[in-house]
RODO-2510 file (C-alpha; in nm, 4 decimals, decimal comma):
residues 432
     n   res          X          Y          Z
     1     x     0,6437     0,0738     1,4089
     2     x     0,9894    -0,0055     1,1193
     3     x     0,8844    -0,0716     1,0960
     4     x     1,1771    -0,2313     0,8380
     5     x     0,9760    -0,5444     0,6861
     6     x     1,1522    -0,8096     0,7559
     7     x     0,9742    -0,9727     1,0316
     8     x     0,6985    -1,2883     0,9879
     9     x     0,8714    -1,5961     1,1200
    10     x     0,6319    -1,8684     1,2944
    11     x     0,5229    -2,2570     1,2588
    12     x     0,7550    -2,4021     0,9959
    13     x     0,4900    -2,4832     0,7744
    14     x     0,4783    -2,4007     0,4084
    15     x     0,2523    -2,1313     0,3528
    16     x     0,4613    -1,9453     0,6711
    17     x     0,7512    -1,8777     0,3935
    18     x     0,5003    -1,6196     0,2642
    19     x     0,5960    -1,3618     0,5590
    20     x     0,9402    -1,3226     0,5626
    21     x     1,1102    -1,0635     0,3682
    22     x     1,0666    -0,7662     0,1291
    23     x     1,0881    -0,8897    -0,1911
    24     x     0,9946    -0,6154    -0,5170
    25     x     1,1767    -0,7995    -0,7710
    26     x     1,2157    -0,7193    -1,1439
    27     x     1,0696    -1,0320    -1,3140
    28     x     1,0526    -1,0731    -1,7335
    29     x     1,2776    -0,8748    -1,9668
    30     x     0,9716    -0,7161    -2,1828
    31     x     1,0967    -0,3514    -2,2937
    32     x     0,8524    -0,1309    -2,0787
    33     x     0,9771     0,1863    -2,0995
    34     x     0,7620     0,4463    -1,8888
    35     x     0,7722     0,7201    -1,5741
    36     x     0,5656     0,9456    -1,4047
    37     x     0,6197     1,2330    -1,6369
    38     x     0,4778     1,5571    -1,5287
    39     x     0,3995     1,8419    -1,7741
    40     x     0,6828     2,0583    -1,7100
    41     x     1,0132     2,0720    -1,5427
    42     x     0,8985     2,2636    -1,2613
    43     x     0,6536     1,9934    -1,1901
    44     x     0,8428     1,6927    -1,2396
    45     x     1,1207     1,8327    -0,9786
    46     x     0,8058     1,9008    -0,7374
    47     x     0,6754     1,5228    -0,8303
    48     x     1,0294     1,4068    -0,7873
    49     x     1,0544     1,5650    -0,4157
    50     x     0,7273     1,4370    -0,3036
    51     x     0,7896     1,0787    -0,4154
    52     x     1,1645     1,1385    -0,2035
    53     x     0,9099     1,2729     0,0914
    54     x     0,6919     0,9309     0,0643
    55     x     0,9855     0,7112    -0,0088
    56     x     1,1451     0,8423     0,3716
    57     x     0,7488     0,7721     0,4866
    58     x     0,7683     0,4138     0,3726
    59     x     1,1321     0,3851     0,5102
    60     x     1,2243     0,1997     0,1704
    61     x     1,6257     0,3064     0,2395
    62     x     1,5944     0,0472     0,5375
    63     x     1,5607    -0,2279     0,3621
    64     x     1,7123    -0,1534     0,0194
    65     x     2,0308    -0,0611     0,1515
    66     x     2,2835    -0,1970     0,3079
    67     x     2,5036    -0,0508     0,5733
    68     x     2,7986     0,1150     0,3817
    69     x     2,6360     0,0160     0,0427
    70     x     2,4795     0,2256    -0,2686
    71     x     2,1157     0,3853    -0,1860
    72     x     1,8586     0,1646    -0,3006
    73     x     2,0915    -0,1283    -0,4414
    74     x     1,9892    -0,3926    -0,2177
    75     x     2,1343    -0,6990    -0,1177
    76     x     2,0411    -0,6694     0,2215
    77     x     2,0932    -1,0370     0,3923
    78     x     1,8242    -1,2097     0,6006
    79     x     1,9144    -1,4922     0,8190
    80     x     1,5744    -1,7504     0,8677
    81     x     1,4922    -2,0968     0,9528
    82     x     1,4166    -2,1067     0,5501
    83     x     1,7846    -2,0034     0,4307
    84     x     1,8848    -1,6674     0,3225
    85     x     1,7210    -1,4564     0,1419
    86     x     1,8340    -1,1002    -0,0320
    87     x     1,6743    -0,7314    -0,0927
    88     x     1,6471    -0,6842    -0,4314
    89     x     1,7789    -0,3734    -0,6404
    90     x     1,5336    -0,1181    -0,6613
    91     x     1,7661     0,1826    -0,8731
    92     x     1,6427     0,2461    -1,2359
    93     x     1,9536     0,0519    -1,3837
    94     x     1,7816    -0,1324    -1,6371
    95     x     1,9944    -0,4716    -1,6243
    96     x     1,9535    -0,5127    -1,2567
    97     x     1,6990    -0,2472    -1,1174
    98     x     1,3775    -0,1342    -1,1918
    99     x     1,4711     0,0489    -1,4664
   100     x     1,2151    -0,1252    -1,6894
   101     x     0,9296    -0,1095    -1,5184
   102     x     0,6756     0,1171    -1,5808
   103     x     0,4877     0,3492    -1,3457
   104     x     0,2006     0,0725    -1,3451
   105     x     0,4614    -0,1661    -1,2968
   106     x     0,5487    -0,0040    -0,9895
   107     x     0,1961     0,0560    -0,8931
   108     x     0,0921    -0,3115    -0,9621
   109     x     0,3768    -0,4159    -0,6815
   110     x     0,2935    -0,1917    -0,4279
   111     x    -0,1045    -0,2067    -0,4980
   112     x    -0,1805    -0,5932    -0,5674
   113     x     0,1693    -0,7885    -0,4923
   114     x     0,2435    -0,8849    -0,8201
   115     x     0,5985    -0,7998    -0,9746
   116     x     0,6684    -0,7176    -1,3160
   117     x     0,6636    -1,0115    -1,4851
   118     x     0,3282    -1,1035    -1,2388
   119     x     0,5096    -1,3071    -1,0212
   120     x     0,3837    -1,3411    -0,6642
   121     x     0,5501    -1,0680    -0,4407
   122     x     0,6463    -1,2500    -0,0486
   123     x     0,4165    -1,0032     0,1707
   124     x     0,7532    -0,9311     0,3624
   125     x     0,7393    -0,6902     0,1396
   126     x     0,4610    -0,4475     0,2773
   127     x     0,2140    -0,4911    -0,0061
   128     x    -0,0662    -0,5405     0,2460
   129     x    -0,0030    -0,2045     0,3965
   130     x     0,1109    -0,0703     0,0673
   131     x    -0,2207    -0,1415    -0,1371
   132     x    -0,3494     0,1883     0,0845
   133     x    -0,1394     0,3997    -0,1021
   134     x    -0,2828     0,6405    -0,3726
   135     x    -0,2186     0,5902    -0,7138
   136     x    -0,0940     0,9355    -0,7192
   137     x     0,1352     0,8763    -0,4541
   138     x     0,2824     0,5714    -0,5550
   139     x     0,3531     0,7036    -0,9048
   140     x     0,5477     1,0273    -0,7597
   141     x     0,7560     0,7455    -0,5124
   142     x     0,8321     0,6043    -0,8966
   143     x     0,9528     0,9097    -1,0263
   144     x     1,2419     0,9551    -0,7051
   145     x     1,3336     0,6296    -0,7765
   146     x     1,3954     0,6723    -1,1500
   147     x     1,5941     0,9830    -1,0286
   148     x     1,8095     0,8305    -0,8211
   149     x     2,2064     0,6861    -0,9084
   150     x     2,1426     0,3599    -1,1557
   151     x     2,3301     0,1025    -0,9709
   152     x     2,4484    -0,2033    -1,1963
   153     x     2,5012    -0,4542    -0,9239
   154     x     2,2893    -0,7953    -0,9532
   155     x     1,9971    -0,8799    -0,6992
   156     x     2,1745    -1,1596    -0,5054
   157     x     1,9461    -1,4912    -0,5480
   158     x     1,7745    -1,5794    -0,2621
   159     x     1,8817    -1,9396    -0,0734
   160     x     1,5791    -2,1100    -0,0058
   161     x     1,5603    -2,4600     0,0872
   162     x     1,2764    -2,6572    -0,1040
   163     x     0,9580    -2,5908    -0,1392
   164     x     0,9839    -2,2395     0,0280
   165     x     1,1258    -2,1434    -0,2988
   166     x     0,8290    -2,1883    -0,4550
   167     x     0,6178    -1,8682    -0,4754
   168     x     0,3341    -2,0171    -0,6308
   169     x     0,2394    -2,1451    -0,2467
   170     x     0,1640    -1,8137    -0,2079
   171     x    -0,1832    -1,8095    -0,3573
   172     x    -0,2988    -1,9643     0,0031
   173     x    -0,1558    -1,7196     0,1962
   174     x    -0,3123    -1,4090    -0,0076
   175     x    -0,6075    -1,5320    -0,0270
   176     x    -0,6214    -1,5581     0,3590
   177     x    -0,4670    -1,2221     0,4894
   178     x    -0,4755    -0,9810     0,2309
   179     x    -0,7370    -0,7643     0,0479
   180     x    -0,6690    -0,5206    -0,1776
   181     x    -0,7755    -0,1997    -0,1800
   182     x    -0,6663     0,1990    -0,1381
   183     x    -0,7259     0,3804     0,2000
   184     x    -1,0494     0,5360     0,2550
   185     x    -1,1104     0,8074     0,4300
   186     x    -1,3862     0,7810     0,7389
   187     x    -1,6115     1,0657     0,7076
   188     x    -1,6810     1,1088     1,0553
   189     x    -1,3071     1,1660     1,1353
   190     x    -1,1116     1,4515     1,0993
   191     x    -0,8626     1,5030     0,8211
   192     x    -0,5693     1,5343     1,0735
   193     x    -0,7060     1,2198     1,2001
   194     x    -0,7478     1,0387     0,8287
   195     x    -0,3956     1,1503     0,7383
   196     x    -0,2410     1,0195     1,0373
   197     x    -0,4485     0,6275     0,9080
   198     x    -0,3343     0,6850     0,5680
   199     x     0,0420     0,7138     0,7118
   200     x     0,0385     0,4699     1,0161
   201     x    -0,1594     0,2371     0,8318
   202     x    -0,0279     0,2646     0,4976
   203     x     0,3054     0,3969     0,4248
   204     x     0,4203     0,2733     0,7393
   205     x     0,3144    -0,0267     0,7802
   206     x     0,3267     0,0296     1,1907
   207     x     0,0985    -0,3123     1,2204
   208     x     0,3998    -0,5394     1,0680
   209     x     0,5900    -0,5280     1,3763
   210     x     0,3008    -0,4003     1,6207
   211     x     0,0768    -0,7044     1,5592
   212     x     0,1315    -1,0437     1,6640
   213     x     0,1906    -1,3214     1,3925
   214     x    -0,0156    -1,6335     1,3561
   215     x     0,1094    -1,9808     1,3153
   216     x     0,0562    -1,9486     0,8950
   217     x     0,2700    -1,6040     0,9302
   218     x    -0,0538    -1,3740     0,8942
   219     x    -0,1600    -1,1638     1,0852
   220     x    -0,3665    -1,1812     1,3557
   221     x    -0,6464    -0,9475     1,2982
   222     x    -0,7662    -0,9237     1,6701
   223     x    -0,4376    -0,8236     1,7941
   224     x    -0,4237    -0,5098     1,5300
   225     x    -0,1314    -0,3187     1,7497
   226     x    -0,1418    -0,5619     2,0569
   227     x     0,2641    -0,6278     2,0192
   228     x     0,4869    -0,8815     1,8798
   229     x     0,8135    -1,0645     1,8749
   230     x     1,0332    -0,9704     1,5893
   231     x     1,2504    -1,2820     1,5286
   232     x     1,4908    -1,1791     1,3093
   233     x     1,5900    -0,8918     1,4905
   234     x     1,5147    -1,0523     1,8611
   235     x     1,3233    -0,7734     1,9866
   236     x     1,0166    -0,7149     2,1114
   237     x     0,7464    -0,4781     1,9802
   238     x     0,5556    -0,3433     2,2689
   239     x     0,1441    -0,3496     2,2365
   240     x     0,0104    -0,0059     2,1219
   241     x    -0,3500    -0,1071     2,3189
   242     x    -0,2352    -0,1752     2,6683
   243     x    -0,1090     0,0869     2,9196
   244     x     0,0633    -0,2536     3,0256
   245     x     0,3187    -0,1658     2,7724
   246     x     0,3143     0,1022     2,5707
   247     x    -0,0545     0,1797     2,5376
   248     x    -0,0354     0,5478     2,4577
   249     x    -0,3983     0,5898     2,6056
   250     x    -0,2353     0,8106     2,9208
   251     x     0,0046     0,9808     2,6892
   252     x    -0,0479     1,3326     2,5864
   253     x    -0,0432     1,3710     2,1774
   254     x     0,2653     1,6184     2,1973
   255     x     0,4597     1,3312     2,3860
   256     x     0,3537     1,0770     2,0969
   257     x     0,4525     1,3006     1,8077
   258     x     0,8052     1,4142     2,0094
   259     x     0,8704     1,0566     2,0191
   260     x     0,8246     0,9597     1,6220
   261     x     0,9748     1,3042     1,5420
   262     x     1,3135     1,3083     1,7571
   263     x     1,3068     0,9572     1,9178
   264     x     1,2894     1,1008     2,2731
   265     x     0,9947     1,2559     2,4898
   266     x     0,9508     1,3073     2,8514
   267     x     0,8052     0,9552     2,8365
   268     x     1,0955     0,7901     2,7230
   269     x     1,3453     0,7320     2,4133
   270     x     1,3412     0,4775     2,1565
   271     x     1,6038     0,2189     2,1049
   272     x     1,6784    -0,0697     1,8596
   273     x     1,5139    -0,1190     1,5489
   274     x     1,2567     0,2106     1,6405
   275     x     1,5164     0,4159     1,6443
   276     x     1,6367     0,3175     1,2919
   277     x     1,2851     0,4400     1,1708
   278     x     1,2828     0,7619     1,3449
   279     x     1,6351     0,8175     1,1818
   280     x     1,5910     0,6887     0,8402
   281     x     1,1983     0,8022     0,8115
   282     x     1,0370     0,9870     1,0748
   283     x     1,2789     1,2364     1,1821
   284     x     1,2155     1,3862     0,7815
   285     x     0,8613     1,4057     0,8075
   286     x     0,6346     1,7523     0,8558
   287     x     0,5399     1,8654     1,1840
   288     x     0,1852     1,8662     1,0509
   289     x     0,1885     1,4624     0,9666
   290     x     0,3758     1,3843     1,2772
   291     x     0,0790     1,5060     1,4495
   292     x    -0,1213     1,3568     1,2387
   293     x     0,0096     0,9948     1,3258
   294     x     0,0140     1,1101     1,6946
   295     x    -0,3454     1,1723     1,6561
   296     x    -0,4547     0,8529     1,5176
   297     x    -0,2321     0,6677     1,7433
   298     x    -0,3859     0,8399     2,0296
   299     x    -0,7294     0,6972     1,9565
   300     x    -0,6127     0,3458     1,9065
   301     x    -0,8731     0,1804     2,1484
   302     x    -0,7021     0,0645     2,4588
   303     x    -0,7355    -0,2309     2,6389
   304     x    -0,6969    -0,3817     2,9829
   305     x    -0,4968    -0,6373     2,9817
   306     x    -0,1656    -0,6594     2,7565
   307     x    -0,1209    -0,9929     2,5173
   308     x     0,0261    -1,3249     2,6874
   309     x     0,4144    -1,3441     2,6047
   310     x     0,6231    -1,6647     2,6555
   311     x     0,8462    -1,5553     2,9493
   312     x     1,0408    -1,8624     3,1457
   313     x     1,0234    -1,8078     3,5174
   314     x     1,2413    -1,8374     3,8011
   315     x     1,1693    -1,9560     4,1206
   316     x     1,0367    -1,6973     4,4179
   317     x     1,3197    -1,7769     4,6234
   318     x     1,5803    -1,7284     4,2925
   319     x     1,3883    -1,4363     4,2096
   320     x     1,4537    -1,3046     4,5531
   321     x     1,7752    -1,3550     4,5305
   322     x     1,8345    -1,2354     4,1767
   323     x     1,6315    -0,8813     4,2618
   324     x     1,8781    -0,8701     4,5491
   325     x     2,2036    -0,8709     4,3712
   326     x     2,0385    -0,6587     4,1093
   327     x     2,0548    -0,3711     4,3697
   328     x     2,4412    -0,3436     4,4268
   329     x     2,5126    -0,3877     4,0541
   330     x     2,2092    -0,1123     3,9704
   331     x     2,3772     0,0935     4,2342
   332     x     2,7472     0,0503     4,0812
   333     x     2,6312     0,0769     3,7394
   334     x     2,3064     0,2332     3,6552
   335     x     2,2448     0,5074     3,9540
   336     x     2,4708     0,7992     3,8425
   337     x     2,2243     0,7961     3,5211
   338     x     1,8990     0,6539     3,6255
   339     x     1,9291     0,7880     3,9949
   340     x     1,8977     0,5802     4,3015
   341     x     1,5146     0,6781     4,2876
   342     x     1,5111     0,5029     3,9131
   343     x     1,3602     0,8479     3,7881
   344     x     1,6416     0,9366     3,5811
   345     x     1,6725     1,2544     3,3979
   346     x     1,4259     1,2591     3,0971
   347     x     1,5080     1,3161     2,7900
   348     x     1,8755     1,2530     2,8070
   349     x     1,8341     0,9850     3,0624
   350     x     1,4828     0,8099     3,1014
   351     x     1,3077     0,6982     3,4028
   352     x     1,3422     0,3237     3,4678
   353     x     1,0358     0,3946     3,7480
   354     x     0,6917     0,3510     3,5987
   355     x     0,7859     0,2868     3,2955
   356     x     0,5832     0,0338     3,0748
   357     x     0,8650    -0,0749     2,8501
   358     x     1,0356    -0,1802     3,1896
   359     x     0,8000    -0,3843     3,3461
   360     x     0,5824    -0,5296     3,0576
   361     x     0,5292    -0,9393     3,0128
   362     x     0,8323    -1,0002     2,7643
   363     x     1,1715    -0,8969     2,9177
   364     x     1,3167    -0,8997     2,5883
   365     x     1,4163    -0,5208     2,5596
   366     x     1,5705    -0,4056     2,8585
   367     x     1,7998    -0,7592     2,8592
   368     x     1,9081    -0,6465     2,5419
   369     x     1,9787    -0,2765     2,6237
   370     x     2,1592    -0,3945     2,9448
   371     x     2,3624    -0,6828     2,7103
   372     x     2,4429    -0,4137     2,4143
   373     x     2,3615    -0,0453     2,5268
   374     x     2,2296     0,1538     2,2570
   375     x     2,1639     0,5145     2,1635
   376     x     1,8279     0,6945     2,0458
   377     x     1,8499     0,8174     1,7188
   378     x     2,0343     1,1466     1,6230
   379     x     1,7807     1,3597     1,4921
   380     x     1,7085     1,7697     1,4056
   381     x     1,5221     1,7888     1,7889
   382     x     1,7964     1,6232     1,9629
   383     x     2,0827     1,6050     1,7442
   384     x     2,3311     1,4845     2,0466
   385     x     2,1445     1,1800     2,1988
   386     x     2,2758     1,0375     2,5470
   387     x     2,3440     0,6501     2,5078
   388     x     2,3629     0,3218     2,7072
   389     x     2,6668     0,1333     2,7200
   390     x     2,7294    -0,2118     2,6844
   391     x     2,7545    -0,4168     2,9903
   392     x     2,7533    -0,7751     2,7716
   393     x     3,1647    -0,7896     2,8419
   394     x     3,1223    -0,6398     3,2048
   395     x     2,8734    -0,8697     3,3375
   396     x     2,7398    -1,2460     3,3554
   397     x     2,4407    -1,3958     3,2534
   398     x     2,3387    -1,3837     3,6172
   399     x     2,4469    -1,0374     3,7325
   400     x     2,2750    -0,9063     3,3723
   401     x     1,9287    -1,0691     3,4815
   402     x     1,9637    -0,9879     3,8449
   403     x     1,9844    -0,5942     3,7387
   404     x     1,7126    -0,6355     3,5040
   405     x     1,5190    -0,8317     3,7611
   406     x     1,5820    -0,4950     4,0105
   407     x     1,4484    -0,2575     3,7640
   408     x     1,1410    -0,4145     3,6919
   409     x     1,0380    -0,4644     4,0347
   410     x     1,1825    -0,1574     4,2115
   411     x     1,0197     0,1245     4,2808
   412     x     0,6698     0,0230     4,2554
   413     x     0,7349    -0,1315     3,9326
   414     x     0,5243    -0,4788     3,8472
   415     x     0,7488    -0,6626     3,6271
   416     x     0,8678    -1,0303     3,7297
   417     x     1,2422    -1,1438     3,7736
   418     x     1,4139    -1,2745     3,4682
   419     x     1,6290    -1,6199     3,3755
   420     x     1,9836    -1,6081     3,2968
   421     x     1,9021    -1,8561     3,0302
   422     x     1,7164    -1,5473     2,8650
   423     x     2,0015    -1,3498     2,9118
   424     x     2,2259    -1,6501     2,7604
   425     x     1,9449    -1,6925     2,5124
   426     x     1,9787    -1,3139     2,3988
   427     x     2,3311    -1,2603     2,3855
   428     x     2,4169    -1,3803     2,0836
   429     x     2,1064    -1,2408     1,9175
   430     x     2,2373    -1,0170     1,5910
   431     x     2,2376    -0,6309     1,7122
   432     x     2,0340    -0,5104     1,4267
***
């Protein structure tokens, strides 16, 4: 799920410039002046914390806010093959914000794409999760963000080589991937189970990093949850479909919601850029829509086989060798948490043995664990997490691919031995 929006890379090809970064920028200077007034004081205080409820939903602080920086004032830097681009200033100062705009403004962005001024929105920017949201709630996320600290701090212009600067190319894009429209609810589900869509597929636009990217950087629509790369970020987004990965078809609902709601389960923990949505977002949501998610997830129809990932291979004999080595450094390093056995001791410490994320096609993940540890995210349900540490200082390219090799095919695990050149290839990735 993150979830965070910043995540379309593929074929360098015009129209691909379309998918890469959240972009809700204040366009023309006209003097709209409007909010989301409610009728009384009482009410607009209740509006205001609702929109601050959807607003953690949507995990807007994620991208809007950079580490150390005001809430909401953007400025966020993305690194792609394009140039650099910037998260724009979303607090209600009226030079550099959203101040401005009006409540249909607002709605307009997240429901069609189109900024203020009508400008062409890059789908980065959720929009085709974000049509789904209701009009009502999109106008009480409008009201928080009026209420928040003004910030008068300039949206730093994006640096775009020619023509992906040129937003009009978008028209091509939109009109093959999106189509607008609000969420609607399927009568023959429950309304546990149509909350939990509305969320997942709407405010949280799970499917941006959960669904593979085509070569024009839309989505592809047959892969709805099969997995993904996330470029920027250099991890991988495991399929929700296949048991392969993590296919939550064996999983019992209270293990899915424990997971969104404190990050760890007796399944396993999150790590990397899921556990900056359970703490920014998820951690702050009701018990009763955590479920609900869990229970839509839960029906996500499974399939067999998990979705082909580019994985370079070593030879049996290297492989043999690698998974060999693997076992003294798992034994010096990784046994006194994981256990000799590889069953660890869930939560605090999760079992390596049978577990999807281990073994799956792409060996991004657990290379980059072993290269720069990590922790789950601190949370209300387990407020003192456990954590990895980093081994990218204590070990080689080899010995790092040989222990990852061990894992996934120890202990009646399926995976297949890893390169060093991934591990090379990975440890320079950014760690966020």
């Amino acid at each position: 799920m993150k979830r965070k929006s910043l995540f379309a890379l593929s074929a360098v090809i015009v129209v691909a410039a379309a998918a890469l970064v959240p972009v809700l920028w204040s366009g023309g200077d006209n003097l709209h002046n409007g909010s989301a007034m409610a009728a009384t004081p009482a009410d607009q205080a209740a509006l205001i914390k609702k929109g601050e409820y959807l607003a953690r939903a949507g995990d807007c602080i994620a991208c809007h806010t950079v580490r150390g920086g005001k809430q909401f004032a953007g400025g966020l830097p993305m690194a792609t093959p394009f140039g650099t681009m910037f998260t724009p200033n979303i607090t209600p100062d009226d030079q550099y914000g959203i101040g401005k705009w009006t409540q249909d403004d607002f709605y307009r962005a997240m429901h069609t794409g189109r900024s203020k001024d009508g400008s062409l929105l890059y789908p980065g920017f959720p929009f085709t999760s974000y049509t789904k949201v209701t009009r009502a709630d999109s106008d009480a996320i409008y009201a928080y963000l009026r209420s928040v600290t003004p910030v008068n701090v300039a949206s730093r212009p994006h640096e775009l080589k020619f023509p992906f600067n040129q937003r009009n190319m978008l028209i091509g894009w939109r009109t093959l991937f999106f189509r607008e429209g609000e969420y609607k609810a399927d009568p023959t589900k429950s309304v546990e189970w149509n909350r939990g869509a509305y969320l997942i597929e709407g405010l949280g636009h799970c499917g941006m990093c959960h669904t593979s990217i085509n070569a024009m950087g839309g989505p592809v629509s047959s892969a709805a949850f099969a997995g993904g790369l996330i470029p920027l970020q250099n991890w991988y987004a495991p399929s929700l479909t296949s048991n392969k990965e993590a296919g939550l078809g064996d999983w019992e609902t209270k293990d899915i919601a424990d997971l969104l709601k404190n990050g760890v389960s007796n399944r396993g923990a999150v790590f990397g850029p899921m556990a900056e949505v359970v703490h920014n977002s998820l951690q702050y949501m009701s018990d009763a829509d955590i479920n609900a998610m869990a229970t839509y997830l839960k029906t996500i129809p499974q399939k067999s086989e998990a979705p082909e990932s580019l994985q370079l291979e070593t030879s049996e004999k290297f492989g043999g060798e690698l998974l060999k080595q693997g076992q003294k450094i798992y034994a010096d390093n990784c046994a006194k948490c994981h256990a000799e056995n590889g069953l660890g001791m869930p939560p605090s410490f999760p079992p390596l043995a049978n577990n999807q994320s281990i073994q799956m096609p792409s060996a991004v993940n657990p290379i980059r664990m072993v290269l720069n540890g990590g922790y789950p995210p601190s949370t209300e349900g387990n407020p003192h997490p456990y954590g990895m540490p980093p081994f990218a200082q204590a070990l080689s390219n080899t010995e790092v691919a040989a222990v990852v090799t061990y894992i996934r095919m120890s202990w009646g695990n399926h995976g297949t031995a890893v390169s060093p050149q991934q591990v090379s290839d990975l440890r320079s990735a950014p760690l966020d």
